[in-house]
CHARMM-style PDB file with segment names, atoms N, HN, CA, C and O in Angstrom:
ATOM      1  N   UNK     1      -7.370  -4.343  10.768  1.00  0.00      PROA
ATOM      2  CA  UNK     1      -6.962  -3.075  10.215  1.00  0.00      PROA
ATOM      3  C   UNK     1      -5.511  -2.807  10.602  1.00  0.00      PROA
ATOM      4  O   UNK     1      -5.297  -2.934  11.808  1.00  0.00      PROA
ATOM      5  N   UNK     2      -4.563  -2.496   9.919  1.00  0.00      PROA
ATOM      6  HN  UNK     2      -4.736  -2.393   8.939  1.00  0.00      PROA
ATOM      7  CA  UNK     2      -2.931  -2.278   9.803  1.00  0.00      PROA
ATOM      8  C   UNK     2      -3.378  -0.869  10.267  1.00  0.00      PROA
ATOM      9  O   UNK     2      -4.052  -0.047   9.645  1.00  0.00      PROA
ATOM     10  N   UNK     3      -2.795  -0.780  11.618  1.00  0.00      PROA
ATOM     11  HN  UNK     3      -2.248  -1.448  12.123  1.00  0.00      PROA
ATOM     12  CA  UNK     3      -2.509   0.533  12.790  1.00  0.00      PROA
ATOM     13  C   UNK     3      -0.742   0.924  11.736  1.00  0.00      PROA
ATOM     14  O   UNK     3       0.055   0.006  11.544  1.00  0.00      PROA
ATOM     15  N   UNK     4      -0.516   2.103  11.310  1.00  0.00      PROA
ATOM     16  HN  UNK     4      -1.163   2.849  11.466  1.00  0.00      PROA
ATOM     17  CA  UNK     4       0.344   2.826  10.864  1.00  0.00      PROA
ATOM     18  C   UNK     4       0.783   4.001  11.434  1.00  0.00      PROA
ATOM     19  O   UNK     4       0.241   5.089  11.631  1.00  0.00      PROA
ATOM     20  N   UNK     5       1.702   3.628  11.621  1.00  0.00      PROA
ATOM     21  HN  UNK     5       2.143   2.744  11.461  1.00  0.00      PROA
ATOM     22  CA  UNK     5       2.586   5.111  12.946  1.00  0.00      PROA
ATOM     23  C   UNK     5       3.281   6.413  11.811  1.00  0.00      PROA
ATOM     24  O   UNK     5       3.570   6.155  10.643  1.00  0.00      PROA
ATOM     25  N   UNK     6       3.377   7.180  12.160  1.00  0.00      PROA
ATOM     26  HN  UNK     6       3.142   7.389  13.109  1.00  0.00      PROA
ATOM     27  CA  UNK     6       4.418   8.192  11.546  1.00  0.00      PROA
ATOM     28  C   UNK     6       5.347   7.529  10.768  1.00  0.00      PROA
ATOM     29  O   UNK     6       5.345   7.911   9.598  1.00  0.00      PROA
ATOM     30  N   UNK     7       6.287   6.500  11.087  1.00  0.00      PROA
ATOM     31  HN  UNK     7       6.288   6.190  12.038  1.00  0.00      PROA
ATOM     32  CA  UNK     7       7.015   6.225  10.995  1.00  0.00      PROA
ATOM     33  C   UNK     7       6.775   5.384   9.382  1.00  0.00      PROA
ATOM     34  O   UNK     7       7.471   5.468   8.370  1.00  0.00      PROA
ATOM     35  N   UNK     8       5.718   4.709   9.593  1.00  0.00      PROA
ATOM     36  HN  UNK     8       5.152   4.642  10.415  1.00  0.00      PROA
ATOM     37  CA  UNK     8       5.354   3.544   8.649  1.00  0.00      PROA
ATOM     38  C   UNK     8       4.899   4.879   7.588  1.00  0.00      PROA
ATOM     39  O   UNK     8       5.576   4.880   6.560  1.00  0.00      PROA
ATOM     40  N   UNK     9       3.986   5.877   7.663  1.00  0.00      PROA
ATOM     41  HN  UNK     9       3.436   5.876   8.498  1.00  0.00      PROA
ATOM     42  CA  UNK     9       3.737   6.823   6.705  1.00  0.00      PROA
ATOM     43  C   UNK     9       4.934   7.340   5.993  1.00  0.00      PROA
ATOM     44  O   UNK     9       4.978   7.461   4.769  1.00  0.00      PROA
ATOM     45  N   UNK    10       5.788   7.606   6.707  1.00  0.00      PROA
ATOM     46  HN  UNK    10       5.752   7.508   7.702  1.00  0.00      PROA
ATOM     47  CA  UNK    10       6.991   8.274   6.183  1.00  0.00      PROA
ATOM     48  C   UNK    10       7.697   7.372   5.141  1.00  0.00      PROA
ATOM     49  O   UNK    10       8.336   7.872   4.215  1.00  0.00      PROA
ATOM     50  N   UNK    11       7.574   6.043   5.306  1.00  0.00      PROA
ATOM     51  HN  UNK    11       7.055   5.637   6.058  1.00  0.00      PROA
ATOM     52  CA  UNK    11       7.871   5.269   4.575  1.00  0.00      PROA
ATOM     53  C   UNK    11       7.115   4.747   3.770  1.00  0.00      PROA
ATOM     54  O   UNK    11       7.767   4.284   2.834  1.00  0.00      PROA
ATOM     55  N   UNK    12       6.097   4.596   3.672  1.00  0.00      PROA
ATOM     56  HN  UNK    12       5.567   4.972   4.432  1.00  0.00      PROA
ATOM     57  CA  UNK    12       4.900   4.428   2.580  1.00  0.00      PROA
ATOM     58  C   UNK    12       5.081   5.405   1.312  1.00  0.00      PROA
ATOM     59  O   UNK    12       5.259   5.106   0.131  1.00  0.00      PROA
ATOM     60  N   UNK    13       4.971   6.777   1.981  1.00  0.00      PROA
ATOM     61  HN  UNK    13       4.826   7.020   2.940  1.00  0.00      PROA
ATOM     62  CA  UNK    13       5.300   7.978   1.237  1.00  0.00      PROA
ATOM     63  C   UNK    13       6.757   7.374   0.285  1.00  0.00      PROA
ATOM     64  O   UNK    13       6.479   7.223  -0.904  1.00  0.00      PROA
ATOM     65  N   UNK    14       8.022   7.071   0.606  1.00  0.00      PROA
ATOM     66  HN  UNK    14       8.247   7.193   1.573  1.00  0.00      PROA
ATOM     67  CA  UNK    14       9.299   6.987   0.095  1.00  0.00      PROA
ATOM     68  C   UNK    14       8.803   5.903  -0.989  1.00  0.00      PROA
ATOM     69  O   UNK    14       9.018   6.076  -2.188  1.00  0.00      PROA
ATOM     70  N   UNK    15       8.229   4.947  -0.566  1.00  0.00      PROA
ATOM     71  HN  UNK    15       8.054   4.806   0.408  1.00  0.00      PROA
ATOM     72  CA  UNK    15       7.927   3.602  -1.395  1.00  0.00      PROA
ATOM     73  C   UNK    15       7.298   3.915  -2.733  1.00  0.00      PROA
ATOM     74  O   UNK    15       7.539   3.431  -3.839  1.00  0.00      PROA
ATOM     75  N   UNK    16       5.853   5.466  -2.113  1.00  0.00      PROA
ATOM     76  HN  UNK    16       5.657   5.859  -1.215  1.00  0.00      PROA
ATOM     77  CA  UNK    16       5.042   5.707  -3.851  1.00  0.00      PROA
ATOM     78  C   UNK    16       6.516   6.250  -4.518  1.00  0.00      PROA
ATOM     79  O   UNK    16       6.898   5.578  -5.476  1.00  0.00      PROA
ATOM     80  N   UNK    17       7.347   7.345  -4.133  1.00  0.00      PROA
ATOM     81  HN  UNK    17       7.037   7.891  -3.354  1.00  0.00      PROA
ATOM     82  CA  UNK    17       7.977   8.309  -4.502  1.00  0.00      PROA
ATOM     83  C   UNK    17       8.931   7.328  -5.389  1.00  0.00      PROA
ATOM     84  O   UNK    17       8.820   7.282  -6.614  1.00  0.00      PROA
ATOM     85  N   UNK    18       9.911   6.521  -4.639  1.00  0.00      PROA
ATOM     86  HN  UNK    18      10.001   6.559  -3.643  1.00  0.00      PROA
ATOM     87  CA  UNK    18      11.184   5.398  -5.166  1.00  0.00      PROA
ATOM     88  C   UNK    18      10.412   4.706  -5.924  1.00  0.00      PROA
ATOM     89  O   UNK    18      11.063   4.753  -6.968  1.00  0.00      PROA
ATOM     90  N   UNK    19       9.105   3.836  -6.263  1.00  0.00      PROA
ATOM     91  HN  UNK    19       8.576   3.798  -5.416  1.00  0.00      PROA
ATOM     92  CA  UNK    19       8.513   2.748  -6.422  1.00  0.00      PROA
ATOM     93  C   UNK    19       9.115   1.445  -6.177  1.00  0.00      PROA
ATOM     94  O   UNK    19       9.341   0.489  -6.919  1.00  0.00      PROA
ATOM     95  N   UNK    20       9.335   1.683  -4.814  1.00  0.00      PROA
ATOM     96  HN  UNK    20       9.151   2.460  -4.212  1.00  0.00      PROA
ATOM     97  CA  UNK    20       9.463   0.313  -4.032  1.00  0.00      PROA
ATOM     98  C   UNK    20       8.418  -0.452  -3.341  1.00  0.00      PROA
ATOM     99  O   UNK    20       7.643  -0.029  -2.484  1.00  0.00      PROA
ATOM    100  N   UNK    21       8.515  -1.825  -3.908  1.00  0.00      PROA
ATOM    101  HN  UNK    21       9.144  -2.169  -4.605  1.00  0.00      PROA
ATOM    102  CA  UNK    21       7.521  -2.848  -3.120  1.00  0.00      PROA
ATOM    103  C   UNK    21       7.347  -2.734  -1.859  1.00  0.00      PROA
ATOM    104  O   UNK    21       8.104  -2.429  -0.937  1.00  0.00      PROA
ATOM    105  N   UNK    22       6.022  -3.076  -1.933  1.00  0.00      PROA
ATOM    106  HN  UNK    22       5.407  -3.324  -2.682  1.00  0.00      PROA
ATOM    107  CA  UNK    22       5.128  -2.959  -0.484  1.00  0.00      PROA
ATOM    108  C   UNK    22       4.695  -4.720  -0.707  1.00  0.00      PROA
ATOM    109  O   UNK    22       4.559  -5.183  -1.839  1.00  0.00      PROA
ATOM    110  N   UNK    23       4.468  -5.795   0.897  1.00  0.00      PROA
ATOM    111  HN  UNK    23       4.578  -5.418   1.817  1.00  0.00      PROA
ATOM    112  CA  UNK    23       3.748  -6.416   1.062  1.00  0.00      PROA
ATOM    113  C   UNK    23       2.345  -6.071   1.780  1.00  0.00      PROA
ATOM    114  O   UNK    23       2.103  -5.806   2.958  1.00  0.00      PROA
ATOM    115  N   UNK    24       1.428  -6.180   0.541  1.00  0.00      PROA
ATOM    116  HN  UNK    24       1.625  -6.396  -0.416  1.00  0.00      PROA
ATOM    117  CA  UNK    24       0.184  -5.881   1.890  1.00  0.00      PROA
ATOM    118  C   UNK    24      -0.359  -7.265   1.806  1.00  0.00      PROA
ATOM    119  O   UNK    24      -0.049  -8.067   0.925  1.00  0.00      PROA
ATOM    120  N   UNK    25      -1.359  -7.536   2.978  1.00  0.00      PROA
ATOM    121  HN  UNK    25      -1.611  -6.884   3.693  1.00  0.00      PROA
ATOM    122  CA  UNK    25      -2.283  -8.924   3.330  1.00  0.00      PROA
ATOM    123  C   UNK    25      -3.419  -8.101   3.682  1.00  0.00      PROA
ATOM    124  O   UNK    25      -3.622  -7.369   4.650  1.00  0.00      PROA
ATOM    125  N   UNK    26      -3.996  -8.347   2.836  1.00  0.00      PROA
ATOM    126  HN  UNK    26      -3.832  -8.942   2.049  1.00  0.00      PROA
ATOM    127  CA  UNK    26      -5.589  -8.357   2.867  1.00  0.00      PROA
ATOM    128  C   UNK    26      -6.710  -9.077   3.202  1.00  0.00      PROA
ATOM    129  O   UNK    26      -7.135  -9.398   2.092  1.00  0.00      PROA
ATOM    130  N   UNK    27      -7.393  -9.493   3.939  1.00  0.00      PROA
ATOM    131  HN  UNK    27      -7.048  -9.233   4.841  1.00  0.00      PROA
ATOM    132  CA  UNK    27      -8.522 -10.678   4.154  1.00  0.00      PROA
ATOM    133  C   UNK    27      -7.835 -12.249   4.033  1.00  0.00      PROA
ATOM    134  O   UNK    27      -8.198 -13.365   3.661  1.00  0.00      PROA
ATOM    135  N   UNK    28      -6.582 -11.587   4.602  1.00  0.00      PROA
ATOM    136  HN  UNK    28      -6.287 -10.680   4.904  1.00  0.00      PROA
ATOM    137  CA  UNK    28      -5.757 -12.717   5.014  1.00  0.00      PROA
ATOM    138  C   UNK    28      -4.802 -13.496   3.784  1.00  0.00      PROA
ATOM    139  O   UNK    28      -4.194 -14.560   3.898  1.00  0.00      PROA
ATOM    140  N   UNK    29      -4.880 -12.644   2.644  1.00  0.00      PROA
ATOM    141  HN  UNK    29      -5.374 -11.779   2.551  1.00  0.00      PROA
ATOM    142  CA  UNK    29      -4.043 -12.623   1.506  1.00  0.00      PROA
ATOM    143  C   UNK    29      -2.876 -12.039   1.218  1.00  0.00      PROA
ATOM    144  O   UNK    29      -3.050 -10.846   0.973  1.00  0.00      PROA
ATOM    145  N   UNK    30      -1.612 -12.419   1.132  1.00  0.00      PROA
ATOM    146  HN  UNK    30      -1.470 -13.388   1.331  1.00  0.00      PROA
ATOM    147  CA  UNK    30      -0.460 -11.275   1.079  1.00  0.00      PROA
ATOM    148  C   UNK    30      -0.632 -11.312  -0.555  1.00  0.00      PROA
ATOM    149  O   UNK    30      -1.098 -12.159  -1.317  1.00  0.00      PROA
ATOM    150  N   UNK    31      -0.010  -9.935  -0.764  1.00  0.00      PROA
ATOM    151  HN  UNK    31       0.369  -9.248  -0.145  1.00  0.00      PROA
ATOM    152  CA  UNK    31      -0.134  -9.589  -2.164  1.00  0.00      PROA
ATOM    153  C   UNK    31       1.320  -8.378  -1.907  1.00  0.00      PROA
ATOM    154  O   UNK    31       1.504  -7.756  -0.861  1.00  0.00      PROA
ATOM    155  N   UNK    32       2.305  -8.282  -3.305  1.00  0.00      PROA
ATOM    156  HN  UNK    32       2.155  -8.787  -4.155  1.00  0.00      PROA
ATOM    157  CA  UNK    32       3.377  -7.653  -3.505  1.00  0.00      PROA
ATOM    158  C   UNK    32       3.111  -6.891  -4.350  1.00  0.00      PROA
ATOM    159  O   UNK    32       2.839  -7.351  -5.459  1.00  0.00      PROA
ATOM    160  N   UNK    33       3.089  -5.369  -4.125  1.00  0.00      PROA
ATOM    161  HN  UNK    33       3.310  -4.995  -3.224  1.00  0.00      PROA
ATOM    162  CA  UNK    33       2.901  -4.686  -5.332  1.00  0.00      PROA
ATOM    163  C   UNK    33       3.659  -3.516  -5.185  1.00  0.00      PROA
ATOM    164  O   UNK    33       4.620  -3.407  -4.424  1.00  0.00      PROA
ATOM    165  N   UNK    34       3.212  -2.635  -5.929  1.00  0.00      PROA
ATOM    166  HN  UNK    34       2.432  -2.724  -6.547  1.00  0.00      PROA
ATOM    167  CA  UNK    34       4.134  -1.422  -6.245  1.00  0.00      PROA
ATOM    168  C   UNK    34       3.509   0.046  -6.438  1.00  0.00      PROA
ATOM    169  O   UNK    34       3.113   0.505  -7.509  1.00  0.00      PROA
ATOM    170  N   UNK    35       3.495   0.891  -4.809  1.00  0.00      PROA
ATOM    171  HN  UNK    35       3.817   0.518  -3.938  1.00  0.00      PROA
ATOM    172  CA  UNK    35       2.321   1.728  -4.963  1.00  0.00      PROA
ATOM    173  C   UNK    35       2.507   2.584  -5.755  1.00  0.00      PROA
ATOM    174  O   UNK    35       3.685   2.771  -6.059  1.00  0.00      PROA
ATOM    175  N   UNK    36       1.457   3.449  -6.414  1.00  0.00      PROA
ATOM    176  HN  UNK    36       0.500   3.298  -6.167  1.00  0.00      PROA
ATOM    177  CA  UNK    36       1.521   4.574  -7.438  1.00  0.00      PROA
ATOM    178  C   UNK    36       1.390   5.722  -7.258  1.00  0.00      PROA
ATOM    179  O   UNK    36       2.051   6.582  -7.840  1.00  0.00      PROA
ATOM    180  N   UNK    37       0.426   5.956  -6.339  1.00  0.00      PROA
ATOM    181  HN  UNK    37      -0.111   5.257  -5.866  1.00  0.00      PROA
ATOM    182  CA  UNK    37       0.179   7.446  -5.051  1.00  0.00      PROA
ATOM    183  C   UNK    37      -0.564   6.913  -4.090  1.00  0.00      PROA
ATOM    184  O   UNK    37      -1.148   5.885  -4.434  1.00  0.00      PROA
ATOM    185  N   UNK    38      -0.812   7.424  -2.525  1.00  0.00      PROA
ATOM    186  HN  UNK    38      -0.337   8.259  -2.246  1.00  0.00      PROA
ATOM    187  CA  UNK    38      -1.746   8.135  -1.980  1.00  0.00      PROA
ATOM    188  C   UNK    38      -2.450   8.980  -1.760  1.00  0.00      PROA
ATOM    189  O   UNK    38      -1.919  10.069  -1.537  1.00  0.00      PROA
ATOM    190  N   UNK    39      -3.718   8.908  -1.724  1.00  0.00      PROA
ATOM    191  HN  UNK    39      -4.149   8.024  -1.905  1.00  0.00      PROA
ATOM    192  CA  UNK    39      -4.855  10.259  -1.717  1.00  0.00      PROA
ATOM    193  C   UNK    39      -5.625   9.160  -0.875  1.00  0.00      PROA
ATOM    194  O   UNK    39      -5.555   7.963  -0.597  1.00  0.00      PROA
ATOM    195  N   UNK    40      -6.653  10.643  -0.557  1.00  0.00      PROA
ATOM    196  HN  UNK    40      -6.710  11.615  -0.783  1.00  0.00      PROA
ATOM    197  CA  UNK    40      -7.969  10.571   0.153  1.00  0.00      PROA
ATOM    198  C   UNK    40      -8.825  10.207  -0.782  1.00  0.00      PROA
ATOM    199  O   UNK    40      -8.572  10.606  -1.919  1.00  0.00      PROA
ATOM    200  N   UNK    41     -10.074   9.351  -0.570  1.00  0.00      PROA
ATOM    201  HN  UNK    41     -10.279   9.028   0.353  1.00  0.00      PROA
ATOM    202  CA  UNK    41     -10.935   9.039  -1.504  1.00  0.00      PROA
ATOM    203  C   UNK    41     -12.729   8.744  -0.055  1.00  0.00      PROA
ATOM    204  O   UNK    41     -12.733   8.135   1.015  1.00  0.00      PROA
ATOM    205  N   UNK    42     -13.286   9.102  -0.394  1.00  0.00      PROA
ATOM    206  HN  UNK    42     -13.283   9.597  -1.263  1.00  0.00      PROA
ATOM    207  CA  UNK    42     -14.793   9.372   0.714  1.00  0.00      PROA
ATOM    208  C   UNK    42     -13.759   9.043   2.386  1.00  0.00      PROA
ATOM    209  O   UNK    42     -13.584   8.085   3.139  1.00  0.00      PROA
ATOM    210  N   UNK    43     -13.222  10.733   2.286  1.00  0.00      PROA
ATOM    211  HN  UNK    43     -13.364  11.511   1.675  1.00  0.00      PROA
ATOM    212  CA  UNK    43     -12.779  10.277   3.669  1.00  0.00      PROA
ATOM    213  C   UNK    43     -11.802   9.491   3.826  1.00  0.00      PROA
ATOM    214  O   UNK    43     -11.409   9.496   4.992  1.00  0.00      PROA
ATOM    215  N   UNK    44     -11.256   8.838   3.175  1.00  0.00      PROA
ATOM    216  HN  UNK    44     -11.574   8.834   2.227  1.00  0.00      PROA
ATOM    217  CA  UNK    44     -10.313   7.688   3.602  1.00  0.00      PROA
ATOM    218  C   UNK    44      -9.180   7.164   3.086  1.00  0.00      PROA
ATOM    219  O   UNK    44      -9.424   6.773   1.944  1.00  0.00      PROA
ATOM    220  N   UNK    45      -7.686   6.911   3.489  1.00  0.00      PROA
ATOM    221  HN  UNK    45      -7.488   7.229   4.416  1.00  0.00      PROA
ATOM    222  CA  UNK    45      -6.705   6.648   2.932  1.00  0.00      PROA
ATOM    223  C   UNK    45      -6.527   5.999   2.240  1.00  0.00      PROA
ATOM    224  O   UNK    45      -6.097   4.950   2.719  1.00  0.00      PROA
ATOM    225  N   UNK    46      -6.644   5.994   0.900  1.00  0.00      PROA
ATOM    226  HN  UNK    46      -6.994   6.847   0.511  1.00  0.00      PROA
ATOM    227  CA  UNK    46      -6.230   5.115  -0.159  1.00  0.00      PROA
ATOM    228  C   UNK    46      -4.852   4.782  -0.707  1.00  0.00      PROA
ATOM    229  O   UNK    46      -3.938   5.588  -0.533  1.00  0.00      PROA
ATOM    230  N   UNK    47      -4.663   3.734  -1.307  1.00  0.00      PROA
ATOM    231  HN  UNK    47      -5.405   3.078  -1.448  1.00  0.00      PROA
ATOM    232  CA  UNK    47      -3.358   3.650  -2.330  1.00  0.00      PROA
ATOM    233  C   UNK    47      -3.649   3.226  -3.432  1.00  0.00      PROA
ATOM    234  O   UNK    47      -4.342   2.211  -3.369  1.00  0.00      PROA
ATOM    235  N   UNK    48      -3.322   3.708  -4.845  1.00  0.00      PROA
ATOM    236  HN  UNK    48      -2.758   4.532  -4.897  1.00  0.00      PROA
ATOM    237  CA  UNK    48      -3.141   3.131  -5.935  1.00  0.00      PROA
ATOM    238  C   UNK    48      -1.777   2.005  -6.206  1.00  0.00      PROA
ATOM    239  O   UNK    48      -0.608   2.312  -6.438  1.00  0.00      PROA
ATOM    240  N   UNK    49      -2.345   0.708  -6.094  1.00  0.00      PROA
ATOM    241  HN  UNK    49      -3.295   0.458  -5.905  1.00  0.00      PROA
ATOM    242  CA  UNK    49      -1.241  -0.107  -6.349  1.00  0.00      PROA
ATOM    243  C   UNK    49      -0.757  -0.637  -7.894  1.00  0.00      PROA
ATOM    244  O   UNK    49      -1.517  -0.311  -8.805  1.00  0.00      PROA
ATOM    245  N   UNK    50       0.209  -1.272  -8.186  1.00  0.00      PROA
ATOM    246  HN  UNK    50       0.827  -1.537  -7.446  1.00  0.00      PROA
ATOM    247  CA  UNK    50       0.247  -2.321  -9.742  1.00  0.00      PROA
ATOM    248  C   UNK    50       1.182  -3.510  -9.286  1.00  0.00      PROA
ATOM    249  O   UNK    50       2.281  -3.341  -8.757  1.00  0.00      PROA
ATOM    250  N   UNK    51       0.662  -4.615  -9.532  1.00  0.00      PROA
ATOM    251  HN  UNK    51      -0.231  -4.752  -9.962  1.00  0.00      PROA
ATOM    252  CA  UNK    51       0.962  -5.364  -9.745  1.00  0.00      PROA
ATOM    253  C   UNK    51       2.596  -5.963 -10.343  1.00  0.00      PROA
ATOM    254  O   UNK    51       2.800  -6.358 -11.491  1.00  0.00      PROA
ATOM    255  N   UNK    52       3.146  -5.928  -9.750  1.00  0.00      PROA
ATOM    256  HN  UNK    52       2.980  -5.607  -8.817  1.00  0.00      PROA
ATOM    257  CA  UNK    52       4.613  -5.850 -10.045  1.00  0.00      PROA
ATOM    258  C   UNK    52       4.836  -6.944 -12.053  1.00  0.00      PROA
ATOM    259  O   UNK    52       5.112  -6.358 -13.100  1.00  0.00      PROA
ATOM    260  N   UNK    53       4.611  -8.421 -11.935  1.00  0.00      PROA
ATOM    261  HN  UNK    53       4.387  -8.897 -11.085  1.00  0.00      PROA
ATOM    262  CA  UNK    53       4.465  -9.294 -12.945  1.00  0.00      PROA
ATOM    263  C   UNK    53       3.129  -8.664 -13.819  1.00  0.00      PROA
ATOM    264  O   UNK    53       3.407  -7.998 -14.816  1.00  0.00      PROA
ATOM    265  N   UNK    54       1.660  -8.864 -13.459  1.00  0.00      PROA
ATOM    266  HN  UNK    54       1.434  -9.405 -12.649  1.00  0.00      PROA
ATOM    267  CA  UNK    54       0.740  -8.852 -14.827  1.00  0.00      PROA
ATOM    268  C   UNK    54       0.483  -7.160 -14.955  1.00  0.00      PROA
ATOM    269  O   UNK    54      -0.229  -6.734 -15.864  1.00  0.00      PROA
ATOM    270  N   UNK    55       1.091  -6.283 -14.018  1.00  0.00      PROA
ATOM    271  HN  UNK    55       1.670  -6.630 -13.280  1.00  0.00      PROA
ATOM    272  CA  UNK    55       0.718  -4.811 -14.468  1.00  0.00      PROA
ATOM    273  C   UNK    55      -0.829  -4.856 -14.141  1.00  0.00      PROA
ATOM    274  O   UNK    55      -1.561  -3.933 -14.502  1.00  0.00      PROA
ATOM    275  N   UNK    56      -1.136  -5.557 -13.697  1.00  0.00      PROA
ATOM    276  HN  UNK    56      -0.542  -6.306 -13.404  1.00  0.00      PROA
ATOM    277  CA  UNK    56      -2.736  -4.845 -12.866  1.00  0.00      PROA
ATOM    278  C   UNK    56      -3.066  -3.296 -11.587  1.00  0.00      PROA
ATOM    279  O   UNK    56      -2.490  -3.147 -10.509  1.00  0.00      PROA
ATOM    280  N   UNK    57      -3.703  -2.744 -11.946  1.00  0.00      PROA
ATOM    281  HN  UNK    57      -4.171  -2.865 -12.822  1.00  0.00      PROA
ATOM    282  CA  UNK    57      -4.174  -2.248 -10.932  1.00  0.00      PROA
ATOM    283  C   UNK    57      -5.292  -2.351 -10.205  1.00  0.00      PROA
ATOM    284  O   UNK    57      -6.411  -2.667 -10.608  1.00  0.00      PROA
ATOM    285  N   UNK    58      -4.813  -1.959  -8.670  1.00  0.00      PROA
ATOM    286  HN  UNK    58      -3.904  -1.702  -8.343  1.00  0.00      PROA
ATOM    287  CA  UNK    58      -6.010  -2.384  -8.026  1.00  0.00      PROA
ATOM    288  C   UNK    58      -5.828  -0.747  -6.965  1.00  0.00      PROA
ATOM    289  O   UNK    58      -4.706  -0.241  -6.920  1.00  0.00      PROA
ATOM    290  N   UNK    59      -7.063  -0.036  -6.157  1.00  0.00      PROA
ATOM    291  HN  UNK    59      -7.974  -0.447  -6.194  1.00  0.00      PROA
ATOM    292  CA  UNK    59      -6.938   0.803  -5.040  1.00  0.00      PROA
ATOM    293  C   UNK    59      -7.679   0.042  -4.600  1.00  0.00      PROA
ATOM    294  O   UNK    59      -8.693  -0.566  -4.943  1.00  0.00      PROA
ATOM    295  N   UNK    60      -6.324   0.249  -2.837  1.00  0.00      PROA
ATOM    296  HN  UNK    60      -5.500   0.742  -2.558  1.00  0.00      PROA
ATOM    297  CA  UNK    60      -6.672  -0.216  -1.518  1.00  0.00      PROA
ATOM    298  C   UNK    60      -6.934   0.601  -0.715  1.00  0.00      PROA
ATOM    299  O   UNK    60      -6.248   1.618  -0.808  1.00  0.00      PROA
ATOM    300  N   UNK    61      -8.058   0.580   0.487  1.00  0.00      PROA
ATOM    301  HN  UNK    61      -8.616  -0.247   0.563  1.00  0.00      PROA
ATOM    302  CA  UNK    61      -8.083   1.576   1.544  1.00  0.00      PROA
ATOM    303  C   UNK    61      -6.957   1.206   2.346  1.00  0.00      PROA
ATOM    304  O   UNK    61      -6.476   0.095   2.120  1.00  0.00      PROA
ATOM    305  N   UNK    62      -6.456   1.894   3.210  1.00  0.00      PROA
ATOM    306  HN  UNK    62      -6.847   2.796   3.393  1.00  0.00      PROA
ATOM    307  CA  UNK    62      -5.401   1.656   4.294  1.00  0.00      PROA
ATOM    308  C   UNK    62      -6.252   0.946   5.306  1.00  0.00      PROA
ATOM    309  O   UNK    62      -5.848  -0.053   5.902  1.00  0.00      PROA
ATOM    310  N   UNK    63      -7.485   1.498   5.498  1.00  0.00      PROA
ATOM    311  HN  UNK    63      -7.813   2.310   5.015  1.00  0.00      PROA
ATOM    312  CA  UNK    63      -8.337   0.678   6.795  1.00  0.00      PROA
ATOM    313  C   UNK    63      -8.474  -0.486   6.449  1.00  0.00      PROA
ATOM    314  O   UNK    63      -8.638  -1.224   7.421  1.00  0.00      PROA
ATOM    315  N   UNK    64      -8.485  -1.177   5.137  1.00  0.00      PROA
ATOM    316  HN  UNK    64      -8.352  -0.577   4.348  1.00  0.00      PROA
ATOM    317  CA  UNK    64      -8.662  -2.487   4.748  1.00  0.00      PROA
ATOM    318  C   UNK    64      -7.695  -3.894   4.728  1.00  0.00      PROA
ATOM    319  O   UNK    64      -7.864  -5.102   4.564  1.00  0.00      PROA
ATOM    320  N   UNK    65      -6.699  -3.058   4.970  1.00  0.00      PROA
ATOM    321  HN  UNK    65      -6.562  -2.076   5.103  1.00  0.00      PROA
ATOM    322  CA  UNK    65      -5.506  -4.274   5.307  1.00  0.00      PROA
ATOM    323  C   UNK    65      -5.135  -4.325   6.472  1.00  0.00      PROA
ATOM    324  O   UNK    65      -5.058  -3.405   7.286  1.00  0.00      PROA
ATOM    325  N   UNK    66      -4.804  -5.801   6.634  1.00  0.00      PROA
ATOM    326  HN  UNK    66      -4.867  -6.548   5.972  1.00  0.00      PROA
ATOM    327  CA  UNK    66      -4.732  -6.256   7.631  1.00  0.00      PROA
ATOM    328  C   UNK    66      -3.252  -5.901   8.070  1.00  0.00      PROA
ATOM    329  O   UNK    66      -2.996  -5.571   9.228  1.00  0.00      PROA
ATOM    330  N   UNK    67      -2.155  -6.000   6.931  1.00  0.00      PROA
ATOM    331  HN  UNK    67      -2.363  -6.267   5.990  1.00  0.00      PROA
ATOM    332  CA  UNK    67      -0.765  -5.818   7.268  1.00  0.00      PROA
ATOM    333  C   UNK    67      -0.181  -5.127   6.351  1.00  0.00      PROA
ATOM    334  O   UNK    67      -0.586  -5.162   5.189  1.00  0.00      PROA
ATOM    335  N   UNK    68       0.904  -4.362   6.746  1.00  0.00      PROA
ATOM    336  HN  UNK    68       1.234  -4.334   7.690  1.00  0.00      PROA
ATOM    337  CA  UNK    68       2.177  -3.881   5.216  1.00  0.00      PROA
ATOM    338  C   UNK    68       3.242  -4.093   5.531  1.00  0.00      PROA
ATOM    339  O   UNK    68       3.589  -3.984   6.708  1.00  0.00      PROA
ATOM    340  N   UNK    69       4.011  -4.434   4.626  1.00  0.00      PROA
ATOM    341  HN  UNK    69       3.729  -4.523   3.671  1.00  0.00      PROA
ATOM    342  CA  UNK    69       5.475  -4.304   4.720  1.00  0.00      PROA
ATOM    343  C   UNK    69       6.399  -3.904   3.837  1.00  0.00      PROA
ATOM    344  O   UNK    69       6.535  -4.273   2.670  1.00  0.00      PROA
ATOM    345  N   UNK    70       6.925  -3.257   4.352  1.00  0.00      PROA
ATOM    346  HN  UNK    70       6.814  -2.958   5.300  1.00  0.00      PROA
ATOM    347  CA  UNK    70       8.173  -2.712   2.966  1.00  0.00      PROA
ATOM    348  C   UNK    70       9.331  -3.447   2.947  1.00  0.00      PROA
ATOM    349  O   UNK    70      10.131  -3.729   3.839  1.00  0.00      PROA
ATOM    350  N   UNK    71       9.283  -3.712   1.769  1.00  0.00      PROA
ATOM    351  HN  UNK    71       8.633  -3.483   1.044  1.00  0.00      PROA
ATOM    352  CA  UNK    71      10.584  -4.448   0.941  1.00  0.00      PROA
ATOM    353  C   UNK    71      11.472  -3.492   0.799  1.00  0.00      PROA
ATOM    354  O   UNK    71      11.148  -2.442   0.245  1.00  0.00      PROA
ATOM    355  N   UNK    72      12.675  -3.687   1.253  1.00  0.00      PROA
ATOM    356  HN  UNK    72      12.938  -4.540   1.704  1.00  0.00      PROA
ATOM    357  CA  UNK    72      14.186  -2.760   1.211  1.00  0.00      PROA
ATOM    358  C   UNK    72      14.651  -2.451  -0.386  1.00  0.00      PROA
ATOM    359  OT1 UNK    72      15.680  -1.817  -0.617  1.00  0.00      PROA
TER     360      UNK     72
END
């Protein structure tokens, strides 16, 4: 589970807002996408992501990844 400080929120937040890439790794998968919002969904931090190339969407819990990273 990706432990997220203030710091990393504050920037998560800038990333939906700008739509700047995020790396997340999931079940040991990195994946590059491009979040759309955060909300709560049963309790729990979600993100709506897309797929930067095929335009897919997918929502991730925050408890479910293993890592994030923001792309500058």
């Amino acid at each position: 589970m990706a432990r997220l400080s203030t710091r990393d929120y504050d920037e998560l937040e800038r990333s939906v807002r700008d739509g700047r890439r995020l790396s997340i790794v999931r079940q040991g998968r990195e994946l590059v996408v491009v979040p759309l919002r955060l909300f709560m969904r049963e309790g729990r931090e979600t993100i709506e992501v897309r797929h930067p190339t095929t335009g897919d969407m997918l929502t991730v819990r925050l408890d479910d990844l293993d890592e994030i990273g923001f792309i500058p």
